[in-house]
PyMOL Python script that loads the backbone (N, CA, C, O; Angstrom):
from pymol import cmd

cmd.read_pdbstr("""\
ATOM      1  N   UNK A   1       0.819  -1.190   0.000  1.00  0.00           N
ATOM      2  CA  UNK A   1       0.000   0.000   0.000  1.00  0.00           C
ATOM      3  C   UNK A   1       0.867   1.260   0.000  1.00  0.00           C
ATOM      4  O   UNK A   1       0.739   2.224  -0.755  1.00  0.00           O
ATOM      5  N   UNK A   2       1.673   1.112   0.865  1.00  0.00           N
ATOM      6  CA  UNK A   2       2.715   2.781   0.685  1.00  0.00           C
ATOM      7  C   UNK A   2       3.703   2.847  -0.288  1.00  0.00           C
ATOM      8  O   UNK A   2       4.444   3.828  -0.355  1.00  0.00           O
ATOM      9  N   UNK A   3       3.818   1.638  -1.264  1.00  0.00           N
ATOM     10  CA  UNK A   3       4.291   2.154  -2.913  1.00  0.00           C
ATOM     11  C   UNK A   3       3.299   2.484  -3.387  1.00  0.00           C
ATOM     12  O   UNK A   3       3.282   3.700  -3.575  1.00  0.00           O
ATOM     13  N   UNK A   4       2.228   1.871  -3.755  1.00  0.00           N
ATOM     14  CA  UNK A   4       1.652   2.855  -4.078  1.00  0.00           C
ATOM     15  C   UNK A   4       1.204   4.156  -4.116  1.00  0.00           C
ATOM     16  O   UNK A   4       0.909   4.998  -4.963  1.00  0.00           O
ATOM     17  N   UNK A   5       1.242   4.065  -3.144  1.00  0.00           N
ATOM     18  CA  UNK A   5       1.089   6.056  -2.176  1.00  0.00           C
ATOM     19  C   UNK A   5       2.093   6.526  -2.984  1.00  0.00           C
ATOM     20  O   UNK A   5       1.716   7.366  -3.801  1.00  0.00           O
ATOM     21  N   UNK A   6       3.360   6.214  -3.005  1.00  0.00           N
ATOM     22  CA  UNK A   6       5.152   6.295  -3.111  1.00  0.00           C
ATOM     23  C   UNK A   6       4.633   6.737  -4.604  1.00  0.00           C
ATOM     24  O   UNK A   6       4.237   7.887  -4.795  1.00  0.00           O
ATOM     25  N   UNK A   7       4.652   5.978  -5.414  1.00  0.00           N
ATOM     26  CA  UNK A   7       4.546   5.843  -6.686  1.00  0.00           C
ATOM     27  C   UNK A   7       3.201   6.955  -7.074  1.00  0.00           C
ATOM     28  O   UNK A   7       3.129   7.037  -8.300  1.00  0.00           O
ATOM     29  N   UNK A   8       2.367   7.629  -6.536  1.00  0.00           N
ATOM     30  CA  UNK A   8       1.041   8.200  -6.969  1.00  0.00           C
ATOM     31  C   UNK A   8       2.274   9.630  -6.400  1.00  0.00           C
ATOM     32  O   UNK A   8       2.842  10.343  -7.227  1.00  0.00           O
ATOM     33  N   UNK A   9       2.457   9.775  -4.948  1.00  0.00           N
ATOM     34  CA  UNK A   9       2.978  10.755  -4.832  1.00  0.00           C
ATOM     35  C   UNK A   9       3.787  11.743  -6.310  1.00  0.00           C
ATOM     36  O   UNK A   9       3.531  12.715  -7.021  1.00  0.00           O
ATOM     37  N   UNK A  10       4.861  10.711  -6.118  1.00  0.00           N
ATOM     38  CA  UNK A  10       6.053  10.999  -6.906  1.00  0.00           C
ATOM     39  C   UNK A  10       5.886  10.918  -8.208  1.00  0.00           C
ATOM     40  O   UNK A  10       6.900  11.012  -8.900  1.00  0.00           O
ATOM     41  N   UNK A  11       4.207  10.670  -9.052  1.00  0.00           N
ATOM     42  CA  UNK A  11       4.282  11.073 -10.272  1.00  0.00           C
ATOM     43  C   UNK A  11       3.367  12.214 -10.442  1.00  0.00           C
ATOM     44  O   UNK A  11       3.219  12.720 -11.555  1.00  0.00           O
ATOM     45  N   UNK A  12       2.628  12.727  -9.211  1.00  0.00           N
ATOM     46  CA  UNK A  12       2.044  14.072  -9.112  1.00  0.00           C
ATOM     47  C   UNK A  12       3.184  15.034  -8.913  1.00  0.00           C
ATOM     48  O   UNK A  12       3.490  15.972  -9.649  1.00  0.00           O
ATOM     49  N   UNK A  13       3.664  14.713  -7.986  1.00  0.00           N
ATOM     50  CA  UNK A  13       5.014  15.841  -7.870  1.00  0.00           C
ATOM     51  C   UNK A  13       5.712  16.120  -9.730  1.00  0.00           C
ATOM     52  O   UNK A  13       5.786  17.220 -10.277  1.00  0.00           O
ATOM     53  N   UNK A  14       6.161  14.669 -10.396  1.00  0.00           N
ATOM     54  CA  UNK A  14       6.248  15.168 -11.552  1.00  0.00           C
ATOM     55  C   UNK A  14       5.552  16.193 -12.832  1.00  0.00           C
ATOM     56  O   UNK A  14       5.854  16.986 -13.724  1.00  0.00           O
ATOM     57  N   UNK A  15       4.793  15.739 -12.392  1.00  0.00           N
ATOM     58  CA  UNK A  15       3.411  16.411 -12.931  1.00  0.00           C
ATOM     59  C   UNK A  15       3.041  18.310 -12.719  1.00  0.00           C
ATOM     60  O   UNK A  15       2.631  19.252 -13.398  1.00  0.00           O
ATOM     61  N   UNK A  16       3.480  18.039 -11.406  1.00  0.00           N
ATOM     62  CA  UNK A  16       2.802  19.067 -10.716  1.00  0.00           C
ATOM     63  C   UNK A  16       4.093  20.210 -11.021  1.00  0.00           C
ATOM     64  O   UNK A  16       3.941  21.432 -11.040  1.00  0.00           O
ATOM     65  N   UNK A  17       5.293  19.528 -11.233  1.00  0.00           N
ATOM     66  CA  UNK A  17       6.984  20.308 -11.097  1.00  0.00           C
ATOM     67  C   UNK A  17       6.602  20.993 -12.785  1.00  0.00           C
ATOM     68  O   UNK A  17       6.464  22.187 -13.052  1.00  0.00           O
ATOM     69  N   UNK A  18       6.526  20.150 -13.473  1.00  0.00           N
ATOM     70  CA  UNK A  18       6.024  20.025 -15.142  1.00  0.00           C
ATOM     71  C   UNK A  18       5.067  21.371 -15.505  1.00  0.00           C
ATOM     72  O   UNK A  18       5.212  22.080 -16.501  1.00  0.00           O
ATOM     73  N   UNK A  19       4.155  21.527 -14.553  1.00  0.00           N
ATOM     74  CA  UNK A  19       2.910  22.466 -14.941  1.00  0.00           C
ATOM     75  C   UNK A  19       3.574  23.441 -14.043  1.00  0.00           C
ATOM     76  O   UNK A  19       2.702  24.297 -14.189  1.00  0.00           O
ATOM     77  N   UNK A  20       4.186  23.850 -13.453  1.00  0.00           N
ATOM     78  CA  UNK A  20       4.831  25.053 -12.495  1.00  0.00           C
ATOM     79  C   UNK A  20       5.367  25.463 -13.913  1.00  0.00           C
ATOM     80  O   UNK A  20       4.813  26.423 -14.448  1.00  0.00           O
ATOM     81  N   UNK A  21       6.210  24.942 -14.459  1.00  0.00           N
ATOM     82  CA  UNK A  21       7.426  25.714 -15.086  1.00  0.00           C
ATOM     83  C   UNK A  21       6.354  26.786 -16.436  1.00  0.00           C
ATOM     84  O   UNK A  21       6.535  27.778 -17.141  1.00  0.00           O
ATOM     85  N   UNK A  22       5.501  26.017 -16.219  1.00  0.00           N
ATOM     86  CA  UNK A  22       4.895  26.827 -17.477  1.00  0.00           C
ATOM     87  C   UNK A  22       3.763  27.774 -16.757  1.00  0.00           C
ATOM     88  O   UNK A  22       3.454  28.789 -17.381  1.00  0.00           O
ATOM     89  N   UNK A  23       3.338  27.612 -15.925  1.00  0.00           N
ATOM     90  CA  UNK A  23       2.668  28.071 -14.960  1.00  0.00           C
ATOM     91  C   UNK A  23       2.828  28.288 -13.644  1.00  0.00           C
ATOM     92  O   UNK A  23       2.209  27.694 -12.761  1.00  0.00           O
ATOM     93  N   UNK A  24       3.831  29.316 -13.449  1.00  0.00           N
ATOM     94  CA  UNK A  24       4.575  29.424 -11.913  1.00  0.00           C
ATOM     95  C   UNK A  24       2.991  30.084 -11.553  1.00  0.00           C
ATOM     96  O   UNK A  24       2.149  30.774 -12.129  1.00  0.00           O
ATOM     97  N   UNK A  25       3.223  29.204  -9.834  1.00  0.00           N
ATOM     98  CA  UNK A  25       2.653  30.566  -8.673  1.00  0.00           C
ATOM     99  C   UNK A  25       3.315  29.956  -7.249  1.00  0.00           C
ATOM    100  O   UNK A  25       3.913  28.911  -6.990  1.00  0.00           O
ATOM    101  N   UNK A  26       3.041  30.750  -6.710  1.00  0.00           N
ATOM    102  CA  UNK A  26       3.650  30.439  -4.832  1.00  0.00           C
ATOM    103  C   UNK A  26       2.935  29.429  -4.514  1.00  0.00           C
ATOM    104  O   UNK A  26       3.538  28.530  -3.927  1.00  0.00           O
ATOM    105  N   UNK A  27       1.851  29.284  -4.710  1.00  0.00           N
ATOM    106  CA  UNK A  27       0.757  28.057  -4.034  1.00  0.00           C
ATOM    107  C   UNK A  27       1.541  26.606  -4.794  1.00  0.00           C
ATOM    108  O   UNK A  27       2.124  25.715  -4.177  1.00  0.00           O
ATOM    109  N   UNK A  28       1.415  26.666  -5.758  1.00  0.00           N
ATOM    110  CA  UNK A  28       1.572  25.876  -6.701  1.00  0.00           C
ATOM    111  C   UNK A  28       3.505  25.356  -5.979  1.00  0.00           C
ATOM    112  O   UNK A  28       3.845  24.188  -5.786  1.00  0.00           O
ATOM    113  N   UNK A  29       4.497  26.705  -5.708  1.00  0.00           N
ATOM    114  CA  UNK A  29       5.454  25.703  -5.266  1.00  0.00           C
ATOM    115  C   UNK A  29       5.281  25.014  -3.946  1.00  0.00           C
ATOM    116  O   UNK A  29       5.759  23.989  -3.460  1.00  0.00           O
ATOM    117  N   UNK A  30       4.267  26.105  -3.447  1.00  0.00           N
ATOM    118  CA  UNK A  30       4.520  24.836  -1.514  1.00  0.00           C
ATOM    119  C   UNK A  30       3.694  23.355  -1.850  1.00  0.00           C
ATOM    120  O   UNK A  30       4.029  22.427  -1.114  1.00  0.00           O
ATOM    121  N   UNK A  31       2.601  23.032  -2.937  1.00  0.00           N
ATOM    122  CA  UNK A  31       2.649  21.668  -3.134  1.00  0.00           C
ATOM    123  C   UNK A  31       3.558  20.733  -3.632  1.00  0.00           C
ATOM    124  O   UNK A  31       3.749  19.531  -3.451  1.00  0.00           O
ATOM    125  N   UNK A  32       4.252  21.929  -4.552  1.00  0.00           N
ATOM    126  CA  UNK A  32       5.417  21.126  -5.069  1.00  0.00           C
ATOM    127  C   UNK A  32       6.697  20.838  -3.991  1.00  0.00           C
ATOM    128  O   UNK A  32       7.444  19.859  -3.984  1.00  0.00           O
ATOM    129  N   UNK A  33       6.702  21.625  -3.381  1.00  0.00           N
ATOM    130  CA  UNK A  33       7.439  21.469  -2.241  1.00  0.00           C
ATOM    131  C   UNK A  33       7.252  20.061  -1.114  1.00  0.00           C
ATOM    132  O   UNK A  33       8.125  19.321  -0.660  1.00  0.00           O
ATOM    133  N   UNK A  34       5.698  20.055  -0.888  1.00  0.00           N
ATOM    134  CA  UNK A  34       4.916  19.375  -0.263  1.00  0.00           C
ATOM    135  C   UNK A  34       5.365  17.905  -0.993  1.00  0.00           C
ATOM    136  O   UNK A  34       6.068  17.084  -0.405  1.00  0.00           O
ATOM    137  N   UNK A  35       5.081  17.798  -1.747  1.00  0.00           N
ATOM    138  CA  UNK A  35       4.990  16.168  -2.768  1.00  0.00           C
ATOM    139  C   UNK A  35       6.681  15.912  -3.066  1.00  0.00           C
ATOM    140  O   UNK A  35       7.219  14.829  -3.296  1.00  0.00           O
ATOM    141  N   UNK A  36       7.165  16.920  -3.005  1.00  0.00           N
ATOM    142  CA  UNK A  36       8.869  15.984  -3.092  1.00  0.00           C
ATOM    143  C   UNK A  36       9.309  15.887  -1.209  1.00  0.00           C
ATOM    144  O   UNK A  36      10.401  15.339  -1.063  1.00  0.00           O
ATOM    145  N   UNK A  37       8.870  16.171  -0.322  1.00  0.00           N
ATOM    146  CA  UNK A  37       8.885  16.070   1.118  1.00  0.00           C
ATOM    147  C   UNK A  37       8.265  14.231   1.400  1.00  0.00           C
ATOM    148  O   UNK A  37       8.818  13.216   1.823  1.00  0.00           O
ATOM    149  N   UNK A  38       6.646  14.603   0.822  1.00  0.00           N
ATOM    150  CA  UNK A  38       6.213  13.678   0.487  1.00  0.00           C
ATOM    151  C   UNK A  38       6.787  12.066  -0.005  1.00  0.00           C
ATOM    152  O   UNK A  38       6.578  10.980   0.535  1.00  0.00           O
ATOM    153  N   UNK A  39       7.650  12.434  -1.344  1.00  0.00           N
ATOM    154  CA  UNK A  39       7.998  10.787  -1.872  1.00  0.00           C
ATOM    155  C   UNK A  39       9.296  10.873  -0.995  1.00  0.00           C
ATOM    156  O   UNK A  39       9.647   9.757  -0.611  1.00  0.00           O
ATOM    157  N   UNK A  40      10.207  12.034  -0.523  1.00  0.00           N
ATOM    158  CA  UNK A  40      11.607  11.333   0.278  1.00  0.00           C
ATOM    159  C   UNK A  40      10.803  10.644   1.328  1.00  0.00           C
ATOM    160  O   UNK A  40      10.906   9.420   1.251  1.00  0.00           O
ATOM    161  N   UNK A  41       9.902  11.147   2.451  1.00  0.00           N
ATOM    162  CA  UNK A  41       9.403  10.326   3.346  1.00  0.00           C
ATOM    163  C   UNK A  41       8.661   9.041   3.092  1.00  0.00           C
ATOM    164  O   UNK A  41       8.866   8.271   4.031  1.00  0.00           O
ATOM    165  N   UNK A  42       7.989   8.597   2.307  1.00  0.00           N
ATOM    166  CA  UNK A  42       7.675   7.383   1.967  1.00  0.00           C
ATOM    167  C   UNK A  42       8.388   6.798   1.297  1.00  0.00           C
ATOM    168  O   UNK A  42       8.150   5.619   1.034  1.00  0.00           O
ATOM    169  N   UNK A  43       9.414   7.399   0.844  1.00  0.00           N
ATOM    170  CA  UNK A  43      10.700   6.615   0.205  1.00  0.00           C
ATOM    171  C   UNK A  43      11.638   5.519   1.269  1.00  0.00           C
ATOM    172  O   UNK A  43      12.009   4.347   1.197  1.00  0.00           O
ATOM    173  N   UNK A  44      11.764   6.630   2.256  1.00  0.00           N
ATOM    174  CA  UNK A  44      12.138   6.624   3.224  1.00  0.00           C
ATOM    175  C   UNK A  44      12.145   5.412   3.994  1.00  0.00           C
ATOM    176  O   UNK A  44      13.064   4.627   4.226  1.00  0.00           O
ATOM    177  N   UNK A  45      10.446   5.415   4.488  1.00  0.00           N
ATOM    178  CA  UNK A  45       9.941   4.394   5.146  1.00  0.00           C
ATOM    179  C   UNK A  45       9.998   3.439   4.323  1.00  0.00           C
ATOM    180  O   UNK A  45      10.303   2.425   4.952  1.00  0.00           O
ATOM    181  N   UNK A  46       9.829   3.164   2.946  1.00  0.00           N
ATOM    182  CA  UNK A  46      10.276   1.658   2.315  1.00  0.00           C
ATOM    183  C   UNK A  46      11.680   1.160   2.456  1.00  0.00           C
ATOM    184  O   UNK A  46      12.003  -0.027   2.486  1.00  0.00           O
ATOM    185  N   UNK A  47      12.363   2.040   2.526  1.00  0.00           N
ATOM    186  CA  UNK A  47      14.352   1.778   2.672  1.00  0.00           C
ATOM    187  C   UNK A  47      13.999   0.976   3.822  1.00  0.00           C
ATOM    188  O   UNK A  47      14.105  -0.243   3.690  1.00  0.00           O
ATOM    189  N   UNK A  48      13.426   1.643   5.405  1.00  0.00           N
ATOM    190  CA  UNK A  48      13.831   0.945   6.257  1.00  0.00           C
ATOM    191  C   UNK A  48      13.002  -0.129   6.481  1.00  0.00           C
ATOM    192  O   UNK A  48      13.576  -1.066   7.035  1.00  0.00           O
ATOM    193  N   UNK A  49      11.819  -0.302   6.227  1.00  0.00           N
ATOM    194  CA  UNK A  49      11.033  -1.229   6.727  1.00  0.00           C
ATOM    195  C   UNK A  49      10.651  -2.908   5.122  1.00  0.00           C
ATOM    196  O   UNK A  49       9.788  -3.786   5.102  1.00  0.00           O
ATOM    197  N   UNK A  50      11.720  -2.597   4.184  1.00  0.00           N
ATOM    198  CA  UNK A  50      11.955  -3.443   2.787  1.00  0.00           C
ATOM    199  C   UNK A  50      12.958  -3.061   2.399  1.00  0.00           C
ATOM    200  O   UNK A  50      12.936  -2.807   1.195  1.00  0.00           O
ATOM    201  N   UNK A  51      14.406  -2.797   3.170  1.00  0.00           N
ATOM    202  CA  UNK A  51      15.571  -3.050   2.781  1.00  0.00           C
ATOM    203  C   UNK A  51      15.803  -3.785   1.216  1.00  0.00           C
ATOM    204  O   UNK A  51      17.013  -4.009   1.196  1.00  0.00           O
ATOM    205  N   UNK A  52      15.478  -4.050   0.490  1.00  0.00           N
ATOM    206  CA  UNK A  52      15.745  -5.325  -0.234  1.00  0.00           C
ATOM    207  C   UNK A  52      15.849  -3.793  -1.653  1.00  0.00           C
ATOM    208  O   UNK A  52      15.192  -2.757  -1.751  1.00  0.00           O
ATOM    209  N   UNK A  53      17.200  -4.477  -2.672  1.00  0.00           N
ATOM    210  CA  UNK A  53      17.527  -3.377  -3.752  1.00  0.00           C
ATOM    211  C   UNK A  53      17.367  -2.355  -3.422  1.00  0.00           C
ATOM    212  O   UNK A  53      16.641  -1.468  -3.873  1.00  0.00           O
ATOM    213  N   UNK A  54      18.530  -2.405  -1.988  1.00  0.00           N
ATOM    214  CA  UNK A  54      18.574  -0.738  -1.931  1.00  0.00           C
ATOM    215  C   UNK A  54      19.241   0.384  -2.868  1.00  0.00           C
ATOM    216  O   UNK A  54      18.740   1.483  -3.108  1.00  0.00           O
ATOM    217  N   UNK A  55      20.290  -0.032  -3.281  1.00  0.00           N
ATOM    218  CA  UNK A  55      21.170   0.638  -4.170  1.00  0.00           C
ATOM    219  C   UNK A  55      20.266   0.989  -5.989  1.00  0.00           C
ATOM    220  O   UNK A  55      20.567   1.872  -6.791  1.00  0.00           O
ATOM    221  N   UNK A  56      19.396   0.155  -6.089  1.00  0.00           N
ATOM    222  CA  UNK A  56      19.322   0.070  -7.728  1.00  0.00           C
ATOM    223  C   UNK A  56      17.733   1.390  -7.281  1.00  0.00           C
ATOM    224  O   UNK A  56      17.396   2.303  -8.034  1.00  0.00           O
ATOM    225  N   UNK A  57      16.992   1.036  -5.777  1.00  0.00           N
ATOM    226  CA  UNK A  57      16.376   2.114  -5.681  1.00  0.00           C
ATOM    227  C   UNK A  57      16.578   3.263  -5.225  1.00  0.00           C
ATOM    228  O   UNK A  57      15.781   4.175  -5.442  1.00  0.00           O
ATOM    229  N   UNK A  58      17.594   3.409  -4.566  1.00  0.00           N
ATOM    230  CA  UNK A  58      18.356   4.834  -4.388  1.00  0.00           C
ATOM    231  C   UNK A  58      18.812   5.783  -5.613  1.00  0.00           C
ATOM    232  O   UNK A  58      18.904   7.004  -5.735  1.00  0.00           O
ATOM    233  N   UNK A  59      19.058   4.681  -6.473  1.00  0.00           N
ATOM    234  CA  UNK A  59      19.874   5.337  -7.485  1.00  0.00           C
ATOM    235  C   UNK A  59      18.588   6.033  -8.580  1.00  0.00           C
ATOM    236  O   UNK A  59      18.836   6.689  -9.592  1.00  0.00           O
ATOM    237  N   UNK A  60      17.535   5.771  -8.187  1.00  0.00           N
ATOM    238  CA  UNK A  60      16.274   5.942  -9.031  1.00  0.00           C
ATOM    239  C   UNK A  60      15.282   7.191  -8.327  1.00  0.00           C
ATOM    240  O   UNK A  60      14.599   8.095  -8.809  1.00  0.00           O
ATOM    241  N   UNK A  61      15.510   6.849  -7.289  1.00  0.00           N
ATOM    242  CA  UNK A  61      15.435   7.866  -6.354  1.00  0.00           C
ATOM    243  C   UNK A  61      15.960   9.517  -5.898  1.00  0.00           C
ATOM    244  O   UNK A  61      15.406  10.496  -5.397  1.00  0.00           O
ATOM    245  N   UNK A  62      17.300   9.195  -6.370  1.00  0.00           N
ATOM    246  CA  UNK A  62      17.883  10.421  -6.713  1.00  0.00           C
ATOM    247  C   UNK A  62      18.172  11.231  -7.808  1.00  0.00           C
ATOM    248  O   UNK A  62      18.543  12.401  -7.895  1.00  0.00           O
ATOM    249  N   UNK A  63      17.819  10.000  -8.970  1.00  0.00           N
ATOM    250  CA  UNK A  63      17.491  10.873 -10.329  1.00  0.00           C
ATOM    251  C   UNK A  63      16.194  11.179  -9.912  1.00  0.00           C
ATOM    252  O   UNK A  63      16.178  12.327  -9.468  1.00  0.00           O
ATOM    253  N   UNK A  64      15.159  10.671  -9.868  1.00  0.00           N
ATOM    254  CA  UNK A  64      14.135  11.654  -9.440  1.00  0.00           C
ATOM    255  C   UNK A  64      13.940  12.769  -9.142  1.00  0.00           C
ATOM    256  O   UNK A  64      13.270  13.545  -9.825  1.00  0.00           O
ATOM    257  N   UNK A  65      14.669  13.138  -7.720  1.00  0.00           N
ATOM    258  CA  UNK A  65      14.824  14.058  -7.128  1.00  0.00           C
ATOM    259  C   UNK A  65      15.551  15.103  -7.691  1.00  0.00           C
ATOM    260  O   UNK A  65      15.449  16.310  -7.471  1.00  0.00           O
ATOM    261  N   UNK A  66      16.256  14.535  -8.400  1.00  0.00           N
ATOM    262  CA  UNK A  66      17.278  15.210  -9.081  1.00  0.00           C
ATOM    263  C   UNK A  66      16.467  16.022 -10.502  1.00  0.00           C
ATOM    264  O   UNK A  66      16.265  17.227 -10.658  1.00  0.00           O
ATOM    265  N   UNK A  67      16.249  15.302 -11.071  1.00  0.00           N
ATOM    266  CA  UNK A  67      14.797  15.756 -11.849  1.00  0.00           C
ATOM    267  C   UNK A  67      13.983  16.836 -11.030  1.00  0.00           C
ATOM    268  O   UNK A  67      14.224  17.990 -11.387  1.00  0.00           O
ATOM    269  N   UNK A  68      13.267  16.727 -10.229  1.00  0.00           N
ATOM    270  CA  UNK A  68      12.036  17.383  -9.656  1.00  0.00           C
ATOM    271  C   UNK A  68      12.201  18.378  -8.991  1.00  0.00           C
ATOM    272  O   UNK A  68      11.350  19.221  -8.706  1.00  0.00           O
ATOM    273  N   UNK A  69      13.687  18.344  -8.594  1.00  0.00           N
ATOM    274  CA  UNK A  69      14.560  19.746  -7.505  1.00  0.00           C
ATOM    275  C   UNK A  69      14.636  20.645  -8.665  1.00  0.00           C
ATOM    276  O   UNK A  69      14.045  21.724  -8.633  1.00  0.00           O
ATOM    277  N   UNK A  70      15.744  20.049 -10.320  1.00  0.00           N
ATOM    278  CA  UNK A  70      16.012  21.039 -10.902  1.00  0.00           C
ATOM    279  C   UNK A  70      14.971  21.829 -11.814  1.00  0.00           C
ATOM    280  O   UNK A  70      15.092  22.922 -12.367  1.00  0.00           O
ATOM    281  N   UNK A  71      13.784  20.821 -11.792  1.00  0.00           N
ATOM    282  CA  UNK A  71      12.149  21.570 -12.601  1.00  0.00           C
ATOM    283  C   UNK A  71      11.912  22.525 -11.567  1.00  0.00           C
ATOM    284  O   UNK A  71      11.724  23.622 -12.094  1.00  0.00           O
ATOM    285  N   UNK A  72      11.843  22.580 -10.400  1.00  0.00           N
ATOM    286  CA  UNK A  72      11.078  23.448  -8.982  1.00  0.00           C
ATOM    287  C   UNK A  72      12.254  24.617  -9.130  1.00  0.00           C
ATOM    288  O   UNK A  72      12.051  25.744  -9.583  1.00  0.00           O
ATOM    289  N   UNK A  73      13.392  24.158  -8.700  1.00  0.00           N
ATOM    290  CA  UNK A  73      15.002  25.874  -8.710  1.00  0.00           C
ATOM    291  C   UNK A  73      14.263  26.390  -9.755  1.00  0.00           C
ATOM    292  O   UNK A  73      13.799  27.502  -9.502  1.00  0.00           O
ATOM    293  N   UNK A  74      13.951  25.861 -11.054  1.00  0.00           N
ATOM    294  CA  UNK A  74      14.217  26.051 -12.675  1.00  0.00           C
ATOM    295  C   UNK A  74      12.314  27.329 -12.265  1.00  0.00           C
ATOM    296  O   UNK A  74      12.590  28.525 -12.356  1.00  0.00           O
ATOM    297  N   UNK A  75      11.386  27.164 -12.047  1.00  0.00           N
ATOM    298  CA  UNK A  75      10.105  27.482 -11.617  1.00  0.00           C
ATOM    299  C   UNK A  75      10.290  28.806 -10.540  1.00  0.00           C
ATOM    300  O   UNK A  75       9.941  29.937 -10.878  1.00  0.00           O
ATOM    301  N   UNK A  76      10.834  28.535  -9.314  1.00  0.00           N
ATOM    302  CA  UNK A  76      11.168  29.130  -8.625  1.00  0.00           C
ATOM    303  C   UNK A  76      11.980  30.677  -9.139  1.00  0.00           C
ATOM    304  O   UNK A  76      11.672  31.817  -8.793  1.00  0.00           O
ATOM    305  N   UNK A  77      13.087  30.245 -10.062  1.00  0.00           N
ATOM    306  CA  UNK A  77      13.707  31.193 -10.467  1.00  0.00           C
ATOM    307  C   UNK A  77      12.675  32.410 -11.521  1.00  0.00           C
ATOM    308  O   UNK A  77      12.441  33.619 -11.516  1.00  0.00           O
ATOM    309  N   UNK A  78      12.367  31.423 -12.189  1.00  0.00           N
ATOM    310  CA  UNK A  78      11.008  32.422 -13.237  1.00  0.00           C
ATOM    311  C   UNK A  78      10.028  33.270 -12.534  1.00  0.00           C
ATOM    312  O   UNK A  78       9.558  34.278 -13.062  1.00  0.00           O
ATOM    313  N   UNK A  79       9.680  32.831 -11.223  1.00  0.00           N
ATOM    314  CA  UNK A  79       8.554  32.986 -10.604  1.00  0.00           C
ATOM    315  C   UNK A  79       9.367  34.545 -10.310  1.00  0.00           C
ATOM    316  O   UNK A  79       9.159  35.622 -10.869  1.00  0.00           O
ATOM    317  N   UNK A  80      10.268  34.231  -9.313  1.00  0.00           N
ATOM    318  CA  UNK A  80      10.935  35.667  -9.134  1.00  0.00           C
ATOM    319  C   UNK A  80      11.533  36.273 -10.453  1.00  0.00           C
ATOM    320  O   UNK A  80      11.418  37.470 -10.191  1.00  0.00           O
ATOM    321  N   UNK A  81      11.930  36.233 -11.328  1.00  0.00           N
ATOM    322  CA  UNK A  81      12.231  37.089 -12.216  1.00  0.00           C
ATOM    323  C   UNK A  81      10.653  37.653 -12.887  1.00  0.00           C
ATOM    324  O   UNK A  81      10.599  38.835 -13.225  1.00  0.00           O
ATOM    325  N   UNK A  82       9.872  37.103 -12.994  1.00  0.00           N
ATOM    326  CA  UNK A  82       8.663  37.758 -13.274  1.00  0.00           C
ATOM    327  C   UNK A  82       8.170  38.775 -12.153  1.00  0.00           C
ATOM    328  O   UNK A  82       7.675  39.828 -12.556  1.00  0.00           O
ATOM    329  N   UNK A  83       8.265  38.546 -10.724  1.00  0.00           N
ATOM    330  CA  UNK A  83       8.223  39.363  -9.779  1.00  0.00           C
ATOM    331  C   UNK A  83       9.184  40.497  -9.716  1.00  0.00           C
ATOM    332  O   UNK A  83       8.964  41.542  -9.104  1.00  0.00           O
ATOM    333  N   UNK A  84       9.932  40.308 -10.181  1.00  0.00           N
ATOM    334  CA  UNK A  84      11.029  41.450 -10.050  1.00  0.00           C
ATOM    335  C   UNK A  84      10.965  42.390 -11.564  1.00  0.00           C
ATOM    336  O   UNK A  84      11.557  43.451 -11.762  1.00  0.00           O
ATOM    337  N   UNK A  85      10.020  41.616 -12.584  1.00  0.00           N
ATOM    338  CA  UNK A  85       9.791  42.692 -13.347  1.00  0.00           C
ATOM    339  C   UNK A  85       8.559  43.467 -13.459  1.00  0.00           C
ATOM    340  O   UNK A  85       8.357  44.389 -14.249  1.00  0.00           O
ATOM    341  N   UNK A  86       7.579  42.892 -12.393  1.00  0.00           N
ATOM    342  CA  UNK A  86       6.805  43.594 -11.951  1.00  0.00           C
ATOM    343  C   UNK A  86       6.725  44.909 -11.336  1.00  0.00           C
ATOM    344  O   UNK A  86       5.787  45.689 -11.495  1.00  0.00           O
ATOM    345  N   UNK A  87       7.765  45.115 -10.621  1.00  0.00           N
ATOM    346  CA  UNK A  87       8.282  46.119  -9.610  1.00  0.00           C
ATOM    347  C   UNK A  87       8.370  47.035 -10.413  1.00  0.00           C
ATOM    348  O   UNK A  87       8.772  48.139 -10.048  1.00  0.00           O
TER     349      UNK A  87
END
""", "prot")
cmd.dss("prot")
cmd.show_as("cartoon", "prot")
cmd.util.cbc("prot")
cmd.orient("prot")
């Protein structure tokens, strides 16, 4: 049940990182914020409580993240440069 959660999380967060960049707002990053908090903690809890291919899921795990951090910086940054040409 909590891969699944794992797996629903972490392809809304994709999703959700995806539609920021083209559509920044503040709300929009604290979910995005929210849902990559989200899959490290249920990530998390599968490492410790199903040890088993830890390495081949870590490594999948951090491209992920790695993915979903640099869509959100990448969002984040637009968001303020549009704010700052507001001014």
């Amino acid at each position: 049940m909590v891969v699944l959660l794992h797996v629903i999380i972490a392809l809304l967060s994709i999703a959700t990182s995806s539609y920021l960049f083209f559509k920044p707002s503040i709300k929009g990053m604290r979910i995005s914020y929210g849902l990559i908090a989200g899959t490290i903690g249920t990530g998390s809890y599968l490492i410790v409580t199903a040890p088993t291919h830890i390495l081949e899921t870590c490594v999948m795990g951090l491209v992920y993240l790695g993915i979903v951090i640099a869509a959100t910086l990448a969002t984040r940054a637009k968001l303020a440069h549009e704010y700052v040409d507001q001014q």
